[in-house]
Backbone bond lengths (Angstrom), bond angles and torsions (degrees), N, CA, C in turn:
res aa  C-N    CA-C-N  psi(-1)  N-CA   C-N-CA  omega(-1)  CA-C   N-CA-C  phi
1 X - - - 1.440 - - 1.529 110.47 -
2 X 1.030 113.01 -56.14 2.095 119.97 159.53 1.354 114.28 -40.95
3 X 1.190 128.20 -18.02 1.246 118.07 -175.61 1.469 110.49 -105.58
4 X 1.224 101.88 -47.95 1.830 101.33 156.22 1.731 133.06 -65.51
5 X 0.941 117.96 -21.00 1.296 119.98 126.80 1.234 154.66 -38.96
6 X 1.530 112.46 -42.75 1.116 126.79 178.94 1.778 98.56 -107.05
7 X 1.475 130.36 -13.89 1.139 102.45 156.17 1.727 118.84 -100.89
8 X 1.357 127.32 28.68 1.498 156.51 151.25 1.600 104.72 -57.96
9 X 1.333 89.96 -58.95 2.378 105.70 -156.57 2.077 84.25 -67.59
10 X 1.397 97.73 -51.40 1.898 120.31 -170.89 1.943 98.14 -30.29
11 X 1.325 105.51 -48.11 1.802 129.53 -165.93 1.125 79.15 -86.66
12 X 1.245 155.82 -79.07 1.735 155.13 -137.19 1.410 93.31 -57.98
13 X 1.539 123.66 -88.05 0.770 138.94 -154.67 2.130 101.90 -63.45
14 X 0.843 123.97 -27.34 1.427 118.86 -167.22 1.759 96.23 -95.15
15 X 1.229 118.87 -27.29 1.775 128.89 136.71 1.993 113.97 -31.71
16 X 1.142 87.13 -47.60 1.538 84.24 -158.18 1.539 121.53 -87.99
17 X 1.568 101.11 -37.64 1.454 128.69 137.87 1.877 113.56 -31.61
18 X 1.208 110.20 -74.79 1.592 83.44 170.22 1.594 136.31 -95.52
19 X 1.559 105.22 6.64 1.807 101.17 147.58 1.704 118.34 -61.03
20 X 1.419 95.33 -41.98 1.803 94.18 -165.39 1.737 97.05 -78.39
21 X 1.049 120.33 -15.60 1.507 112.62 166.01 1.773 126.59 -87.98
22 X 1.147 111.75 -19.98 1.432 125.45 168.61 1.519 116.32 -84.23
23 X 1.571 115.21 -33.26 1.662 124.86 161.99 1.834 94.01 -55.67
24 X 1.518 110.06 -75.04 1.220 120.63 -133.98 1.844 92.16 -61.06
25 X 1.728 114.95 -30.27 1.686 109.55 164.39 1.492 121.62 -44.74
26 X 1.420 106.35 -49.28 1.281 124.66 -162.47 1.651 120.57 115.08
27 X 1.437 104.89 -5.70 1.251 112.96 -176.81 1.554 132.04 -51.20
28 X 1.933 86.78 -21.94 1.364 102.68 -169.04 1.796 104.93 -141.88
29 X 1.342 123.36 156.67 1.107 120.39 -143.01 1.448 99.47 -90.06
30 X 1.402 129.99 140.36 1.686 144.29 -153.57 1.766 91.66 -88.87
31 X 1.061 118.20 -15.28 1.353 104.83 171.60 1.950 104.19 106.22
32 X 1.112 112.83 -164.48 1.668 115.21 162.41 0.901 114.31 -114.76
33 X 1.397 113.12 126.38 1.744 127.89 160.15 1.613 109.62 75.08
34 X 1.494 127.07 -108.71 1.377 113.19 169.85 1.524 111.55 -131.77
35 X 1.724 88.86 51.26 1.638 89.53 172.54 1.634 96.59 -99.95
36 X 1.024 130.28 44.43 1.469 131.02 168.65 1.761 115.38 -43.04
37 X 1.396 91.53 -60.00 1.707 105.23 -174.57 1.521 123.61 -55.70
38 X 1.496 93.01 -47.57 1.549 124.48 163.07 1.204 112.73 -31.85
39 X 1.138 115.13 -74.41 1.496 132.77 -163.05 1.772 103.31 -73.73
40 X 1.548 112.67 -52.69 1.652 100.16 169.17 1.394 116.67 -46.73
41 X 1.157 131.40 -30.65 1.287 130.54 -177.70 1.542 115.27 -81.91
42 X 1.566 129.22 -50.30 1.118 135.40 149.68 1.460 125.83 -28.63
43 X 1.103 113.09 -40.85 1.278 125.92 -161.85 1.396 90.53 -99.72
44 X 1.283 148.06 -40.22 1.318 146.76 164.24 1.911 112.77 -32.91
45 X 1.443 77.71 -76.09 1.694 95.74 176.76 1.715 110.41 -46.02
46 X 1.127 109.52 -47.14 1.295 103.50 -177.48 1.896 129.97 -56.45
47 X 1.806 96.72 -27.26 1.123 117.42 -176.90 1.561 104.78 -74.55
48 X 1.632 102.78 -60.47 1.540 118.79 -152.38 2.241 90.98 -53.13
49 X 1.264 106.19 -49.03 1.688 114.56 -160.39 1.238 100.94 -20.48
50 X 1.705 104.85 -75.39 1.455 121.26 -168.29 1.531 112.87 -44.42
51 X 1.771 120.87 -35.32 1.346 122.92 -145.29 1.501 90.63 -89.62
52 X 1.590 116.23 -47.54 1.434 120.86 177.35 2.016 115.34 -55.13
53 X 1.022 100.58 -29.53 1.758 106.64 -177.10 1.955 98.92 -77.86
54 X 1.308 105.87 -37.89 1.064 94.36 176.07 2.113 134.33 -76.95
55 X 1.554 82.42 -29.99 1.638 99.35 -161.50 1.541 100.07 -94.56
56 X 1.246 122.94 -26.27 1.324 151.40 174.06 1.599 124.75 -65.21
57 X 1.494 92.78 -22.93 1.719 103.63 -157.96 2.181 95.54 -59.87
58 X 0.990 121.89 -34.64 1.229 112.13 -165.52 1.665 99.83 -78.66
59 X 0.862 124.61 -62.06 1.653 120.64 -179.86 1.232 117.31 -59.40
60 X 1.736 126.16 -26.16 1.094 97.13 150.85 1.720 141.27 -80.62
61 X 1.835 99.64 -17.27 1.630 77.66 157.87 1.293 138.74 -89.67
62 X 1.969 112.37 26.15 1.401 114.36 155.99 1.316 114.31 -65.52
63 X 1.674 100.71 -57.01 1.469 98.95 -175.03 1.332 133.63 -73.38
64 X 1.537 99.36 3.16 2.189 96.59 173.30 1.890 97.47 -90.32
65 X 1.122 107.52 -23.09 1.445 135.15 -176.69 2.366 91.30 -53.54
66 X 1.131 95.57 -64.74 1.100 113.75 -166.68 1.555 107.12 -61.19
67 X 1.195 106.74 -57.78 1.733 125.11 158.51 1.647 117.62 -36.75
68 X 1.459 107.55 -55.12 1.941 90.86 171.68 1.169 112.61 -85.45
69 X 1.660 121.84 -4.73 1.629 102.96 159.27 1.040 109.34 -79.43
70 X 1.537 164.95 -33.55 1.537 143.22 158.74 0.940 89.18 -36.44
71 X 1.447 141.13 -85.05 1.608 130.30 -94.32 1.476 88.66 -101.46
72 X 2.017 128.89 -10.79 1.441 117.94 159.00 1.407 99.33 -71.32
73 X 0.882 134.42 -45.25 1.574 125.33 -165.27 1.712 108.59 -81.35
74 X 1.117 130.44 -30.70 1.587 94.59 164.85 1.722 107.04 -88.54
75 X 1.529 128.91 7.28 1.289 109.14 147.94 1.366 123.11 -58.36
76 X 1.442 103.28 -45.77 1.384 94.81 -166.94 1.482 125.00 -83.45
77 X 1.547 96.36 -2.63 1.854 106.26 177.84 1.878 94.01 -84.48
78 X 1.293 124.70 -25.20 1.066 121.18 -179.19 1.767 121.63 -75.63
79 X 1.386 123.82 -36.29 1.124 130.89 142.00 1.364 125.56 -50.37
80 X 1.062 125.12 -29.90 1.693 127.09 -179.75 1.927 88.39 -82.10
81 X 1.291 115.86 -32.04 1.496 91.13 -174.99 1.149 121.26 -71.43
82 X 1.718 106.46 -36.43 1.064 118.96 177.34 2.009 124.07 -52.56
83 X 1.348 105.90 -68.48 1.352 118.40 150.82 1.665 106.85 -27.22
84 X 1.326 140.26 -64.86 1.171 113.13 -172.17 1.959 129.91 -97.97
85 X 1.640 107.53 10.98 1.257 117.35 135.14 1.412 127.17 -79.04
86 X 1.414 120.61 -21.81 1.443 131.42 151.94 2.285 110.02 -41.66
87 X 0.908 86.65 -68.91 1.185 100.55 -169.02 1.541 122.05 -65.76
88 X 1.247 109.82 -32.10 1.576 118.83 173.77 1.615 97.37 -81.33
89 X 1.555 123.99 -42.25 1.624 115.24 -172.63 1.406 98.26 -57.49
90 X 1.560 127.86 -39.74 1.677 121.16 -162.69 1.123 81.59 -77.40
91 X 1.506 160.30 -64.13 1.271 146.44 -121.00 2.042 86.88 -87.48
92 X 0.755 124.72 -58.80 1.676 111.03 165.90 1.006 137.01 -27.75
93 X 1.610 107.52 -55.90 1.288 108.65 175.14 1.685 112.86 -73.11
94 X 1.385 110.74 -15.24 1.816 104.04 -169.54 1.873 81.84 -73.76
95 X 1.256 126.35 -26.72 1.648 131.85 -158.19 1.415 96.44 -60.01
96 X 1.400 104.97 -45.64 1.859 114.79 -152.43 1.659 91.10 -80.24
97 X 1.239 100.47 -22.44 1.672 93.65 -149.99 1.577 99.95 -90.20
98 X 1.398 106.52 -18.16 1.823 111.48 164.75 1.197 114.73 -91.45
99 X 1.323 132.54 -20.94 1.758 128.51 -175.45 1.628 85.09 -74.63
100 X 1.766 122.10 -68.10 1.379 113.40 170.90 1.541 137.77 -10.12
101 X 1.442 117.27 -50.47 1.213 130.59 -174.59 1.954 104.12 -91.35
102 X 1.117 112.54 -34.59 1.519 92.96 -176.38 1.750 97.78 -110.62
103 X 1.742 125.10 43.66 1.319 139.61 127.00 1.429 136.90 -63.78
């Protein structure tokens, strides 16, 4: 997940790098008034989305890949807990329910 991330920010920033260099030519429009910064950044994001969904597509289905293996495994550590507070509560009650009878 860190690595797709960090090659996400890698596209952002090398996005943003050539808006603020194509503004700062003139190639591309400075925005209104003193939303200059604004807009390099906007205009970044807008670029990088598409490029990251596209160039990205394999690492990110490592990392969703990676993601339903946790989230099976603390299901299934969560069922095993369950199952063995299951199992100790019946083993109690079979306890109570024999001390009961030879009272």
């Amino acid at each position: 997940m860190l690595r797709y991330t960090l090659m996400r920010l890698g596209i952002f920033v090398g996005c943003l790098v050539a808006v603020w260099g194509l503004v700062r030519t003139g190639l591309a429009p400075r925005g209104l008034g003193d939303s200059n910064g604004l807009w390099v950044v906007l205009l970044a994001l807008v670029i990088s989305a598409p490029i990251s969904l596209v160039v990205l597509r394999k690492e990110r289905d490592r990392a969703s890949e990676r993601i339903v293996q946790r989230v099976d495994r603390a299901k299934a550590n969560l069922e095993a807990n369950r199952n063995q507070e299951d199992g100790a509560d019946d083993a109690a009650r079979t306890r109570g329910r024999a001390q009961g009878q030879t009272s």
